[in-house]
Every structure is written in structure tokens, then in C-alpha cells.
C-alpha positions as CSV (number, residue, x, y, z in Angstrom):
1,X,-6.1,-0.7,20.8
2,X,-8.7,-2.0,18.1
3,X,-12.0,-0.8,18.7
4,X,-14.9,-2.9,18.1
5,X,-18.2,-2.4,17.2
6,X,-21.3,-4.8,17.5
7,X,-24.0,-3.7,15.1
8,X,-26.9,-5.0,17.1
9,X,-25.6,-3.2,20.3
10,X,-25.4,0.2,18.9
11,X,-28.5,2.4,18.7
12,X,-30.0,3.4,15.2
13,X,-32.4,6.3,15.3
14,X,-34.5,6.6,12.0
15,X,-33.4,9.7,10.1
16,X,-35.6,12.9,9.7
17,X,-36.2,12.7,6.0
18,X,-39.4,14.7,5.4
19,X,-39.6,12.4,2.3
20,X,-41.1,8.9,3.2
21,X,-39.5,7.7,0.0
22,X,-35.8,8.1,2.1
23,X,-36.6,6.0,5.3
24,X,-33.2,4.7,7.3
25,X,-31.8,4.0,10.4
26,X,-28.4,4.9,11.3
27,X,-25.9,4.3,13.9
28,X,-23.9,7.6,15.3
29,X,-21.4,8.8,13.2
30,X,-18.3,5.7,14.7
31,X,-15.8,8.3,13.5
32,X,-16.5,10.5,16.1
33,X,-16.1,7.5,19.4
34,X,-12.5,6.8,17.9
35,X,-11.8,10.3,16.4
36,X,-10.7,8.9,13.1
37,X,-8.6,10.7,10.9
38,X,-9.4,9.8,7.8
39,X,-12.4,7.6,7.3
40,X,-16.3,8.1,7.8
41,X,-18.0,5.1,8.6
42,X,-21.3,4.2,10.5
43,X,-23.8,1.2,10.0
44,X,-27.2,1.6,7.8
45,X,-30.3,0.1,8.1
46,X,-32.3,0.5,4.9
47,X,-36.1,-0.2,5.4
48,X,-38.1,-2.1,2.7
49,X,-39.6,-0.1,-0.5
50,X,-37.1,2.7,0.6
51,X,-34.1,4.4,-1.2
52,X,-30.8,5.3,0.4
53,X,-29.5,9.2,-0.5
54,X,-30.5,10.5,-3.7
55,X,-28.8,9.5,-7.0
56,X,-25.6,11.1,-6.3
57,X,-21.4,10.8,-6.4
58,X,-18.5,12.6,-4.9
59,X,-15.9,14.9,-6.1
60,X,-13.4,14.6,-3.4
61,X,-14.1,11.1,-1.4
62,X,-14.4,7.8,-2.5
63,X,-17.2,5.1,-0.5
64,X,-17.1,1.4,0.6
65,X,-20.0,-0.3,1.6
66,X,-20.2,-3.8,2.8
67,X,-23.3,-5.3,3.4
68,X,-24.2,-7.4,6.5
69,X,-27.7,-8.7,5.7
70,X,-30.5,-8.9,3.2
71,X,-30.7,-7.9,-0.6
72,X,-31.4,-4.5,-2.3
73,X,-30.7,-3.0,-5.7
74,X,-27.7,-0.9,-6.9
75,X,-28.2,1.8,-9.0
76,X,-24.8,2.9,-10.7
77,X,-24.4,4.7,-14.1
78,X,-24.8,2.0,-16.6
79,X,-27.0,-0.6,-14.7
80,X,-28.7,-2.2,-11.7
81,X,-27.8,-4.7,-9.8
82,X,-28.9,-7.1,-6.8
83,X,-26.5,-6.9,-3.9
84,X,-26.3,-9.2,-0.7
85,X,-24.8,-10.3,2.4
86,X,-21.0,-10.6,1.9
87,X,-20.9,-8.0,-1.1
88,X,-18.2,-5.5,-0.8
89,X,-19.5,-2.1,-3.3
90,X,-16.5,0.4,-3.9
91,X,-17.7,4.0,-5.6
92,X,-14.6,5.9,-6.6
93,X,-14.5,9.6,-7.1
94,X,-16.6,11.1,-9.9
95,X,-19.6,10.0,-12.2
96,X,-18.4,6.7,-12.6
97,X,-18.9,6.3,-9.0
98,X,-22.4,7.5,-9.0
99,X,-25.0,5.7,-7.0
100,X,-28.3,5.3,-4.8
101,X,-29.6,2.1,-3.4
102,X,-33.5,0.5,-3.2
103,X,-34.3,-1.9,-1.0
104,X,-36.8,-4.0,-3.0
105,X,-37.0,-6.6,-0.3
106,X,-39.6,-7.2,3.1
107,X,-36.8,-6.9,5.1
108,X,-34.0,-4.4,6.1
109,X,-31.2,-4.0,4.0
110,X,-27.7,-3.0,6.5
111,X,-25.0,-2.5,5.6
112,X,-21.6,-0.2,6.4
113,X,-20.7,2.7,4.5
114,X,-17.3,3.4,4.7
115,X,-15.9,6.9,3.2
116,X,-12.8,8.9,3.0
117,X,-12.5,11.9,5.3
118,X,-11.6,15.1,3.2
119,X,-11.6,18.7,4.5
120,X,-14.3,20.0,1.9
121,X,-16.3,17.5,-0.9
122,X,-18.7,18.5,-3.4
123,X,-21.3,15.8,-3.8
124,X,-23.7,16.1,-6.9
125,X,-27.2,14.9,-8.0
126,X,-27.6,14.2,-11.4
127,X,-31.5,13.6,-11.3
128,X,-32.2,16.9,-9.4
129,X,-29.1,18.8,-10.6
130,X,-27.5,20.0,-7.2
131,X,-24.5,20.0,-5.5
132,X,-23.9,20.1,-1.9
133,X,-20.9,21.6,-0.4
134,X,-19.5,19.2,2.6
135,X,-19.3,19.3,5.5
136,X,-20.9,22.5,5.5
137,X,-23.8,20.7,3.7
138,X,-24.4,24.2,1.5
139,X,-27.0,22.9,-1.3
140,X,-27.1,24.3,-4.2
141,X,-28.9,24.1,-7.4
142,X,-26.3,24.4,-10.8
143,X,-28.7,25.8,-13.9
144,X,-25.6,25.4,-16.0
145,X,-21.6,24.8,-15.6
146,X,-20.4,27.7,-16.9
147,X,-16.4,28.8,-17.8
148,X,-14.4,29.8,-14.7
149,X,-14.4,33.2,-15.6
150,X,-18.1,33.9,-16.2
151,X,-19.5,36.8,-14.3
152,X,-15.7,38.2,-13.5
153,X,-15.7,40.7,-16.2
154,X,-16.6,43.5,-14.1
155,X,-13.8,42.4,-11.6
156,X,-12.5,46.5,-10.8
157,X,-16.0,47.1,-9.3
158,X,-15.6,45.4,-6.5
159,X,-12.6,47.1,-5.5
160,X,-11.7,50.3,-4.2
161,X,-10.5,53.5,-6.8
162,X,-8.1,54.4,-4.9
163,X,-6.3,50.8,-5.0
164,X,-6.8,50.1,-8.9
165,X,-4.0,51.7,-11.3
């Protein structure tokens, strides 16, 4: 049976950013009411002179947002643009998918934000050079990428003697 939600019936606490420059309001994660198995999905509510996460894309999930009312600015890799009521914004994996939203208007910017369930996903910030391990939301910040090797050269000293030939 579908499962239908009415964005001005559900409740949308305001998150607990402690930077005032991130102020939304969220519905509860609708994944969880109809135990989805492979999307993420919940409703925004962007508040004016606000940005939505931090600059940022995914390595392992791709996002959908479709936007119910008012008008805020996209910022993707190689511009900005206006986006509205009706607009459907697909970020695929990767930096090509990069982006972070700013409402610019008086009024709230919702919209729905739609993405792909995977097991683990490392998100990264190009302006602040982290990456955050999800779900486990383990945030880390990468000095440098390095070869996969680096810092494995003293690999036998981690193991037993006895065990090594």
C-alpha cells in the first residue's frame, strides 16, 4: 500500500547547527515510518539568508531534490543557479555532483531530498577539506591523499614473531 505524506502535517524541528549560518527545519527521517530499503528521503525547510550542508558530494550515493516552494541558489562545480518550485536537481556520485544550497529569498526555501541508501558513504567537503564516514558520521580532516600504501612499510611490526617467517 502507497504511503503518503502531507508536508504541512508532518512536524519539522529546526536542526541543532551551532552555526547560525546552517539554519533548517526538517521532517523525521520518512525512511524510517516505511522502513525503505533503499532510499533516504525527508522534507527541508531552508530558512532565508541560510545555507543547506556545507559545500560537499558523495562517493557512494547519488541525491534528488525536488523543490515544493520558493527560490534559492544552487551552488554546483562550475556555476550558480536560481532554482524554484517544480525544479527537479539530480547530484550523481562524485565531484561533479558537488553542491550546497542558499536561500537568498524572504521566505523558506522546501524542498525534498531524496538519496540512495548505501551500507557505508564517504561524503567530502572541498572548502574545509574533510570527509565524513556514513552512517557512522566519523569526520575527518584529509591533509593530503596519499598512495594506498603510505605508512604500510613497517607492516611486520604489528604482527607477532612468532607468526612472521
Amino acid at each position: 500500500m502507497p504511503s503518503i505524506f502531507k508536508s504541512a502535517e508532518l512536524e519539522m524541528p529546526p536542526n541543532r547547527s551551532p552555526l547560525p549560518n546552517f539554519s533548517w527545519n526538517a521532517s523525521p527521517l520518512l525512511e524510517d515510518i516505511v522502513q525503505s530499503k533503499y532510499l533516504h528521503f525527508d522534507i527541508k525547510s531552508l530558512n532565508p539568508d541560510s545555507f543547506s550542508y556545507p559545500y560537499h558530494f558523495h562517493r557512494n550515493a547519488e541525491e534528488l531534490f525536488i523543490v515544493l516552494s520558493g527560490e534559492a541558489t544552487l551552488r554546483a562545480p562550475e556555476s550558480h543557479r536560481k532554482i524554484t518550485r517544480g525544479d527537479l536537481i539530480f547530484f550523481e556520485e562524485g565531484p561533479a555532483g558537488a553542491h550546497q544550497v542558499y536561500n537568498h529569498s524572504d521566505e523558506p526555501f522546501i524542498y525534498v531530498d531524496t538519496r540512495t541508501r548505501a551500507n557505508v558513504d564517504v561524503c567530502e567537503y572541498p572548502d574545509s577539506g574533510k570527509i565524513n564516514i556514513l552512517p557512522a558520521m566519523d569526520i575527518i580532516e584529509k591533509p593530503a591523499k596519499v598512495p594506498y600504501y603510505s605508512g604500510e612499510d613497517q607492516v611486520r611490526d604489528n604482527w607477532p614473531p612468532d607468526l612472521l617467517k
